[in-house]
C-alpha positions in Angstrom: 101.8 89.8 100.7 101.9 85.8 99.8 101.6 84.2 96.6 100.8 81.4 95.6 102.3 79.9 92.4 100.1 77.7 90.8 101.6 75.2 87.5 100.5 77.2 84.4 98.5 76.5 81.2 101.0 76.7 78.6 98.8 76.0 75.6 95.0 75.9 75.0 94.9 71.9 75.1 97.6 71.5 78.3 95.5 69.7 81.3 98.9 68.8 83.3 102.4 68.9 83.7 105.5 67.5 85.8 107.3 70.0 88.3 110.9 68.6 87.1 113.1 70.5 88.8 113.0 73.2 91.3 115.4 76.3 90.7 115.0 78.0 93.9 115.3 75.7 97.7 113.3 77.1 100.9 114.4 80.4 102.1 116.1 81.7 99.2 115.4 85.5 98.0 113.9 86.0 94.7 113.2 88.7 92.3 110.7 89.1 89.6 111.5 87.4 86.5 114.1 84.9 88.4 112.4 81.2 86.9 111.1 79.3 89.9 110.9 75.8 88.4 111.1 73.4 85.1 107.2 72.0 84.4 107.3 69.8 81.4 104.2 68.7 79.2 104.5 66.0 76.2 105.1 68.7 74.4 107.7 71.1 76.0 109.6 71.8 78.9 109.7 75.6 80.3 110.5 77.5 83.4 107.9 79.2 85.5 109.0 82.7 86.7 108.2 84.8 89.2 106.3 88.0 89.2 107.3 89.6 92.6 109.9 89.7 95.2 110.4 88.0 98.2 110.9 84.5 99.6 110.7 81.2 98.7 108.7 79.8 102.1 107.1 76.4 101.1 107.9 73.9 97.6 104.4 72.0 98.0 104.8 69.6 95.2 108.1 66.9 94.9 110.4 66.9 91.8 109.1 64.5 89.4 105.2 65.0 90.5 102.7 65.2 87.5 100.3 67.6 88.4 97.0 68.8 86.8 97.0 73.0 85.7 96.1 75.3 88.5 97.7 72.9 90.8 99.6 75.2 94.0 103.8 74.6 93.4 105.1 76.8 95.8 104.1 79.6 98.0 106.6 82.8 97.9 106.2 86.0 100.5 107.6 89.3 101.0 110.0 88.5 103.8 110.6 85.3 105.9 108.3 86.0 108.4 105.4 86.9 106.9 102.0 84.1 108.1 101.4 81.6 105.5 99.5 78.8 107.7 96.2 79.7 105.6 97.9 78.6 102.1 99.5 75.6 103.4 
């Protein structure tokens, strides 16, 4: 299975936010509930977690980057091999 992790809405108004730091790097094994990255809105800055197991295959957006919500961050799979050309 591959997921893609999109930035979250983190209140009823938020329209964007800035990836600020990643937590994870490419290739690294994670678990659910291990935070992914830092997103920051002009309001607050919170980590996005994730909600399965696997590996971290592809960071899409650089550090710093305001995005809009809904906006793919990073792509995670259940192993190292698995086929993600289709999310890229």
């Amino acid at each position: 299975m591959v997921k893609v992790f999109k930035l979250p809405r983190m209140g009823a108004t938020m329209k964007e936010g800035t990836v600020e730091k990643y937590l994870v790097k490419e290739g690294d094994t994670v678990s659910e509930g291990d935070a992914l990255y830092e997103v920051s809105t002009d309001k607050i800055t919170n980590q996005a977690e994730s909600d399965m197991d696997g590996v971290v295959r592809k960071l899409l957006v650089e550090e710093g980057t305001k995005i809009a919500c809904q906006t793919p961050v990073l792509i995670v799979a259940e192993d190292e091999n698995e086929d993600i050309s289709a999310y890229l």
